[in-house]
C-alpha positions as CSV (number, residue, x, y, z in Angstrom):
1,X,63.6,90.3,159.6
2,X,66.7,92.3,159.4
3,X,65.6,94.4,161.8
4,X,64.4,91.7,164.2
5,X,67.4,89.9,164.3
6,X,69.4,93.4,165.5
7,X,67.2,94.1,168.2
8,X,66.9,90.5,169.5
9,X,70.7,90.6,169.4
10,X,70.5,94.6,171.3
11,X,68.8,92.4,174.0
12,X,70.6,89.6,174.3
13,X,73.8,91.1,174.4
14,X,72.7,93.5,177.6
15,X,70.4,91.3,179.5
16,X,70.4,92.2,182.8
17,X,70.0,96.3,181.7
18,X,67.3,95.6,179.6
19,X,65.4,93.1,182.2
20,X,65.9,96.0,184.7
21,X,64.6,98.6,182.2
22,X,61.2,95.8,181.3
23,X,60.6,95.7,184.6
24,X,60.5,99.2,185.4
25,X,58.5,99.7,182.6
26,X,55.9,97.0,183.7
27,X,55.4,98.3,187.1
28,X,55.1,102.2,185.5
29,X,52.2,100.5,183.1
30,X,50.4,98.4,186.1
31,X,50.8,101.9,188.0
32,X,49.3,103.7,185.3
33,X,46.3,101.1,185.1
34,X,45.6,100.8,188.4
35,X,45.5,104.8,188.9
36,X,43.7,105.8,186.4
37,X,40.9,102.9,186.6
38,X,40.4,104.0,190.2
39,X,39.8,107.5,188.7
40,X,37.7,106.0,186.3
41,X,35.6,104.3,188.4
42,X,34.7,107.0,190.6
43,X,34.1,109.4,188.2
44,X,31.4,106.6,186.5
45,X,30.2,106.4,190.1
46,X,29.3,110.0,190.3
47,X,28.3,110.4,187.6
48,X,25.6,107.8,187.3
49,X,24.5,107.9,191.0
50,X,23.7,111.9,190.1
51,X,22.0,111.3,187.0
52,X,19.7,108.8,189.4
53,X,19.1,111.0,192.2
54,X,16.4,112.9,193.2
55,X,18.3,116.2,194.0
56,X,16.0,118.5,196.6
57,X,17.4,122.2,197.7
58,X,16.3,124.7,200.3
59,X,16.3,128.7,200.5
60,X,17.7,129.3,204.4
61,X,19.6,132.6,205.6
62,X,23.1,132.7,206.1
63,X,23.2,132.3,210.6
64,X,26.7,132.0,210.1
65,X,27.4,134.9,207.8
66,X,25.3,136.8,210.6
67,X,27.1,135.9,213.4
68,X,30.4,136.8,211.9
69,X,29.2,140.2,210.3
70,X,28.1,140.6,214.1
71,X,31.1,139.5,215.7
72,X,33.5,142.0,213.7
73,X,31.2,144.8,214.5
74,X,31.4,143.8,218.5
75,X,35.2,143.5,218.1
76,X,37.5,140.8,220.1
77,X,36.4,139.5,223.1
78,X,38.9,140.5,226.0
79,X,42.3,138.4,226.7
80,X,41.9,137.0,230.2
81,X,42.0,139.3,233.1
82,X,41.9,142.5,231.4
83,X,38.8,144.5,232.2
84,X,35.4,144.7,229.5
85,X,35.4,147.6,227.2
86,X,31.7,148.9,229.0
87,X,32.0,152.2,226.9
88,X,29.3,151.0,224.5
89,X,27.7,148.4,226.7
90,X,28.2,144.5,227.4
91,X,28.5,142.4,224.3
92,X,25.4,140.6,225.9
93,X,23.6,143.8,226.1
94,X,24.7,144.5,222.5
95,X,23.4,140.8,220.7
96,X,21.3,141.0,218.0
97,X,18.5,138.4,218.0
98,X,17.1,139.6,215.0
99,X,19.9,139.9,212.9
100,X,20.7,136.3,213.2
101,X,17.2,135.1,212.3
102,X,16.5,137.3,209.0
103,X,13.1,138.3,207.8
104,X,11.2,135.1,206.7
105,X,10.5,134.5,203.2
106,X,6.7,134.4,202.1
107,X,5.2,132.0,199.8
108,X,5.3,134.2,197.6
109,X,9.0,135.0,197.5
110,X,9.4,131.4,197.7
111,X,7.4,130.8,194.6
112,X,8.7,133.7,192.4
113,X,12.0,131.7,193.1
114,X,10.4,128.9,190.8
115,X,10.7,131.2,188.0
116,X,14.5,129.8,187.8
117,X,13.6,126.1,187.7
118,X,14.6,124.5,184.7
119,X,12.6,122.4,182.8
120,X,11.9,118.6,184.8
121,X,12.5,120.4,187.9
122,X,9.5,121.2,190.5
123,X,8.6,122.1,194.1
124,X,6.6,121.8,197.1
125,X,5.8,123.0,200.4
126,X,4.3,122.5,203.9
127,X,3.2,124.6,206.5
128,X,3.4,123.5,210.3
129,X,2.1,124.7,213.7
130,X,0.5,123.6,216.5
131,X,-2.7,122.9,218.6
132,X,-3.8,121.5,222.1
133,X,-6.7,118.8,222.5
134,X,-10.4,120.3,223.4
135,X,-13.0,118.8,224.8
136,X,-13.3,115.3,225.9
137,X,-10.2,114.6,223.7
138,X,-6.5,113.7,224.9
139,X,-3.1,113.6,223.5
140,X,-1.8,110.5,223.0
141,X,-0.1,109.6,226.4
142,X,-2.0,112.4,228.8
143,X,-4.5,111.0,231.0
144,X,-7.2,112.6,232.8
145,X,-5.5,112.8,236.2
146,X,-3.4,115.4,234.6
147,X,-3.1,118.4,236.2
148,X,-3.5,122.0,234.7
149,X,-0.2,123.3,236.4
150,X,1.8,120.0,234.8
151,X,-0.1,120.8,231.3
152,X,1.1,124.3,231.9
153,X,4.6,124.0,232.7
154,X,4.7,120.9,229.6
155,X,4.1,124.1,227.0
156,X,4.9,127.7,228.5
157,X,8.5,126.7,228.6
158,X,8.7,126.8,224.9
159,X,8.1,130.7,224.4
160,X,9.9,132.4,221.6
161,X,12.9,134.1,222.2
162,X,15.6,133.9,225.0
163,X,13.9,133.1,228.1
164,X,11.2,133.4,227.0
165,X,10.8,137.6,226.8
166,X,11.8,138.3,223.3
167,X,9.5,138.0,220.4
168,X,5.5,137.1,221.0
169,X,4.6,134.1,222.9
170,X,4.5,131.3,221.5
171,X,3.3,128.1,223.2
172,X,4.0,124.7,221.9
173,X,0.4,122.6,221.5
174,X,0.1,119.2,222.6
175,X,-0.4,117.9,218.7
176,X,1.7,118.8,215.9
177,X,-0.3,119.6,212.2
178,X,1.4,119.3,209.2
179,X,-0.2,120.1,205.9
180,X,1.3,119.4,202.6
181,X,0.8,120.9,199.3
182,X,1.1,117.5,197.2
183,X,1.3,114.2,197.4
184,X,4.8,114.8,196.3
185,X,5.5,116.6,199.4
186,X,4.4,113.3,201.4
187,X,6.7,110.7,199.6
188,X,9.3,110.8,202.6
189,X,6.8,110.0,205.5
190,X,4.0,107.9,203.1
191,X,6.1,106.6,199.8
192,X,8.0,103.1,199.5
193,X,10.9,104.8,201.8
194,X,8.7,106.3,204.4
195,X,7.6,104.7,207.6
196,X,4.1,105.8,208.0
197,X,0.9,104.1,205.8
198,X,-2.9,104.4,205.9
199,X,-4.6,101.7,206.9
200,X,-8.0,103.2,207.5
201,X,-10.1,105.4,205.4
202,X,-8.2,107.7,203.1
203,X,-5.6,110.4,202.2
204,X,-7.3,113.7,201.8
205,X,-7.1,115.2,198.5
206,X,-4.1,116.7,197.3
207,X,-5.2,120.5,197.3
208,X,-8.7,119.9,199.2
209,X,-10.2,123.2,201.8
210,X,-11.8,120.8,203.8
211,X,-11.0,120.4,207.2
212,X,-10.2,116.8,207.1
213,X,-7.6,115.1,208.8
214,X,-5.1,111.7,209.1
215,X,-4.5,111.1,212.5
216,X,-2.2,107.7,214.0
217,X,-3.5,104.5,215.4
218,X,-2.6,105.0,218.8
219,X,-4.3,108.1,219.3
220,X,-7.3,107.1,217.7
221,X,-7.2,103.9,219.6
222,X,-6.3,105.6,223.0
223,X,-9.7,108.4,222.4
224,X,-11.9,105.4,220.8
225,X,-11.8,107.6,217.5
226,X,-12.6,106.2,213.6
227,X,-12.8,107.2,210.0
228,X,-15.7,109.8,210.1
229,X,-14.9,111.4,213.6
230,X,-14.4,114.4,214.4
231,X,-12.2,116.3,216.9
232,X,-12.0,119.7,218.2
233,X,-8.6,121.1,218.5
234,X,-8.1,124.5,220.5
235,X,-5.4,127.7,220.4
236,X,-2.4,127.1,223.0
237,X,-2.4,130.6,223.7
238,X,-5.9,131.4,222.9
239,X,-7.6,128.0,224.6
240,X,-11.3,129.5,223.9
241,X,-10.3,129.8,220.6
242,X,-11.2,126.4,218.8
243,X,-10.9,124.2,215.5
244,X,-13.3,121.3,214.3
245,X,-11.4,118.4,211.8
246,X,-12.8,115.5,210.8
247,X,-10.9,112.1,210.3
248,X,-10.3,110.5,206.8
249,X,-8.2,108.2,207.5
250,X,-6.1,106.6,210.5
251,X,-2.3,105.7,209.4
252,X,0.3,103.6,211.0
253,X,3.9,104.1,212.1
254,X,6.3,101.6,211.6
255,X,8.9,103.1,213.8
256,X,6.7,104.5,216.4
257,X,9.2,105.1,219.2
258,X,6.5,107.1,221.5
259,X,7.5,105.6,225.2
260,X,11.1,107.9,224.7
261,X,8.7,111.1,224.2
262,X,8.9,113.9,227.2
263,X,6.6,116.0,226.0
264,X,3.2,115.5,223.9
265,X,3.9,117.4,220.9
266,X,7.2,115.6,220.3
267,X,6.0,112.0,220.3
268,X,5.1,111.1,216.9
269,X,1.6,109.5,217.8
270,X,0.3,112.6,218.0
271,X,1.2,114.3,215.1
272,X,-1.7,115.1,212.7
273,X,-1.3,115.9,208.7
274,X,-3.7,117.0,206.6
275,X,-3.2,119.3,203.4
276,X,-2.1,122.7,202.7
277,X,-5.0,124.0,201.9
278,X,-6.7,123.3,205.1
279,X,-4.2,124.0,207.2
280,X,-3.8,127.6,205.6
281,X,-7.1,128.8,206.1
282,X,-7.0,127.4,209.9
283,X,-4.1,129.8,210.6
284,X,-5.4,132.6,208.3
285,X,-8.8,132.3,210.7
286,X,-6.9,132.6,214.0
287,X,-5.3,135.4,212.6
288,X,-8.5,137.0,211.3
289,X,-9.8,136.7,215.3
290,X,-7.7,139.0,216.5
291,X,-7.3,137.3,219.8
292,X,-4.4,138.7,222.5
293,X,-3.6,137.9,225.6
294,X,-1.1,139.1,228.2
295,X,2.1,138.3,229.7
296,X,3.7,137.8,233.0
297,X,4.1,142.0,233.0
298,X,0.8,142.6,231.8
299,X,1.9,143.2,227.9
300,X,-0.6,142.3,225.6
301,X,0.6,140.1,223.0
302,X,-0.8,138.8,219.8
303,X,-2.4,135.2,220.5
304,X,-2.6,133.8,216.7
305,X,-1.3,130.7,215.7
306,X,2.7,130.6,214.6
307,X,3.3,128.5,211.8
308,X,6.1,127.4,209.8
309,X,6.4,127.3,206.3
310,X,8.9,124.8,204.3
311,X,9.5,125.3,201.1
312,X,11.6,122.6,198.8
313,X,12.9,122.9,195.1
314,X,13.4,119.2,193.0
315,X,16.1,119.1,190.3
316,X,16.2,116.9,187.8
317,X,19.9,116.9,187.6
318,X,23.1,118.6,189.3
319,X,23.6,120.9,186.5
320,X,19.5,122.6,186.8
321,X,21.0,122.9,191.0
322,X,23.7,124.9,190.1
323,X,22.2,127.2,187.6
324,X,19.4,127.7,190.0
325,X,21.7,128.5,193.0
326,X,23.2,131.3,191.0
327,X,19.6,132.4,189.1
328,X,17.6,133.5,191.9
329,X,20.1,136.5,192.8
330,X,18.6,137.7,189.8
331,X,15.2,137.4,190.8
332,X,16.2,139.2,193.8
333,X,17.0,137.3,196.4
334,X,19.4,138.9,199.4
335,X,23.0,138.0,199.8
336,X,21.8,137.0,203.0
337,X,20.3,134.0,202.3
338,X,22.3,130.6,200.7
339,X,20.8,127.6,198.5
340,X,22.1,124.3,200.1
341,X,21.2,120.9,199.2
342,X,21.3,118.5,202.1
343,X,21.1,115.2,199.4
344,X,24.2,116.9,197.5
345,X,25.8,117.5,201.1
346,X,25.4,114.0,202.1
347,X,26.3,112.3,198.2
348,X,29.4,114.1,198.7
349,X,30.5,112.4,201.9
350,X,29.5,109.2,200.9
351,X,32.1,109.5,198.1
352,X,35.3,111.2,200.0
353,X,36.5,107.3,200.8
354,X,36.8,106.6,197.1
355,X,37.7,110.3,196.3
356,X,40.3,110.3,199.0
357,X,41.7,106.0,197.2
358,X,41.6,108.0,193.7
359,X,43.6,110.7,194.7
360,X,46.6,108.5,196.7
361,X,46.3,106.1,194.0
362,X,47.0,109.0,191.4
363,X,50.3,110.3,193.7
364,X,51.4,106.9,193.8
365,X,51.1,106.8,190.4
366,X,53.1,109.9,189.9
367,X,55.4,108.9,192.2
368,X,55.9,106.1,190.5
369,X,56.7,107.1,187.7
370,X,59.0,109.8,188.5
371,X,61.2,107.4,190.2
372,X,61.1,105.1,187.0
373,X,61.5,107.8,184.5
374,X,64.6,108.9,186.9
375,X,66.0,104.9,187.2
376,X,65.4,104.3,183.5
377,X,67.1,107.6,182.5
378,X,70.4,106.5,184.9
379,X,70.5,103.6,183.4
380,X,70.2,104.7,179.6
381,X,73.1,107.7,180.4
382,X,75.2,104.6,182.3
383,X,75.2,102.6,179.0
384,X,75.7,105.5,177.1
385,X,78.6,106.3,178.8
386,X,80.4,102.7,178.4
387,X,79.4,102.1,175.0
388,X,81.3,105.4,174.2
389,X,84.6,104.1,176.4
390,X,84.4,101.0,175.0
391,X,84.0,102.6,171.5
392,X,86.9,104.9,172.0
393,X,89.0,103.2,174.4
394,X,90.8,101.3,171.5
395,X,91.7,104.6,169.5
396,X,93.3,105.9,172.6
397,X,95.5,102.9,173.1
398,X,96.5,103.1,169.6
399,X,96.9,106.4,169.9
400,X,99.7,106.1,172.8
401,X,101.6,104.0,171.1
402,X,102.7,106.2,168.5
């Protein structure tokens, strides 16, 4: 009580210090609350929306690591006006395609990669290419009346390479295949989030050989086509060279946008999926035959099928990503090539709002409280100093006087 009584008495007898010093106080503690359960609640945001998500990463080679490695061996550019250093050639003449596209990775390098999954994590993989309607079939959106030059001019423009000269030719089909190696792999175009679902017939099995097929309403409505059909697909740069699938099932797009399409193989009603397995052993069989053909120049060039191969690793957590990122340097993999995660990528600029309202609120919190550390210390040293004149003031009068 004692006690009490003094300090009430400390207050009372300096009130308008110690409401200054209070209120100072108060607004360093709202500060402090505010900050830090801004912090808090981002923090809690990212850390639950990770533990939720389903985190996917791809292999890819470094393009820009490339370009630079390529640029410091080319040297500057020169300033304006001043004459090309020809010694060793143009810079254009000097541009190397392949060293900006890499050697592609195999399935098999792709799946001694998995070797570094953790435990809950997993894959999968599809494999794309190509193919031009046969027989009395059509693309979704060609008619009849089309002519062989327009056909021609809608897919020889799509060679490989710069202008079309480097690399073999490579002509883009009227339909684009994809075949998956899971179900898994077919969640973003078929599961609860995807747009496309089949409302005829069935999804081929997951790891089937057989040469079955989904194919979309519009293009089996436009060819009169149903479950059970079959339709004969040919080589774009091999047209004799032909493929037989047969229909399991007919699926639906619910954001169909076809009338915007230029070309056939870009409009989504004719784009044909079927699985891995069966799209593998079509390309491996137009390898096999061995067909060529010849160019402008009268080069023969190989006439096979180009495919594509995509190759995806699931984490179960952020954690198994970046262990894996680092582990398959171990298991070989170049310095070349770079792990990236585009659902990490995108998770990270949906936060940089709240990041970038945690880290001003923090600063203003520091600020805060440097100023009111710095008022409450002026004001402590200012009493200081007039409790020890008025302490001693008295002694010194007294001290006059004698």
């Amino acid at each position: 009580m004692y006690i009490i009584q003094n300090t009430w008495k400390s207050i009372v007898r300096n009130k308008g210090r110690n409401i200054l010093i209070g209120i100072i106080a108060l607004i360093i503690a709202l500060s402090s609350c505010l900050a830090l359960s801004i912090r808090q609640a981002a923090e809690t945001v990212r850390t639950q929306t990770l533990s939720q998500m389903n985190i996917t990463a791809q292999i890819s080679f470094d393009r820009s690591g490339a370009m630079q490695e390529m640029a410091d061996q080319m040297g500057q550019p020169p300033e304006q006006g001043e004459a090309p250093d020809t010694e060793g050639g143009s810079r254009r003449e000097n541009f190397d395609f392949d060293a900006l596209s890499g050697e592609t990775l195999t399935l098999e390098d792709y799946m001694t990669y998995t070797q570094a999954l953790s435990q809950g994590d997993g894959y999968y993989y599809t494999l794309s290419t190509s193919l031009n309607a046969s027989g009395d079939l059509l693309s979704y959106g060609e008619s009849e009346e089309d002519t062989t030059d327009t056909q021609t001019t809608d897919t020889e423009s799509f060679r490989g390479g710069p202008q079309g000269q480097r690399g073999p030719m490579s002509v883009q089909g009227d339909f684009s295949l994809t075949g998956f190696s899971s179900y898994q792999s077919m969640l973003s175009l078929f599961g609860e989030d995807g747009t496309l679902s089949v409302t005829e017939g069935e999804v081929f099995q997951e790891e089937t050989g057989d040469a079955t097929c989904l194919i979309s309403d519009e293009l089996a409505l436009y060819n009169d086509l149903s479950v059970g059909d079959t339709i004969t697909l040919s080589n774009p740069n091999y047209e004799s060279e032909t493929y037989t699938l047969t229909i399991c099932g007919i699926y639906t797009n619910a954001a169909s946008d076809s009338g915007n399409s230029m070309f056939s193989f870009s409009d989504p009603a004719n784009n044909i999926y079927l699985s891995y397995e069966s799209l593998s052993d079509l390309v491996e069989a137009s390898a096999a035959a061995g067909n060529v053909t010849t160019d402008d120049s009268g080069n023969e060039m190989d006439a096979s099928l180009r495919q594509e191969l995509s190759f995806t690793y699931t984490f179960s957590s952020s954690e198994h990503y970046q262990q894996f990122s680092q582990a398959v340097y171990d298991l070989g993999l170049s310095e070349d090539y770079t792990v990236s995660s585009q659902d990490l990528a995108a998770f990270e600029n949906s936060l940089s709002p709240l990041t970038s309202l945690s880290s001003i609120a923090w600063w203003f919190f520091l600020v805060v409280l440097l100023v009111g550390v710095g008022i409450l210390l002026t004001i402590l040293s200012s009493g200081a100093a007039i409790l020890t004149i008025t302490r001693y003031e008295p002694l010194k009068i007294l001290a006059s006087r004698s």
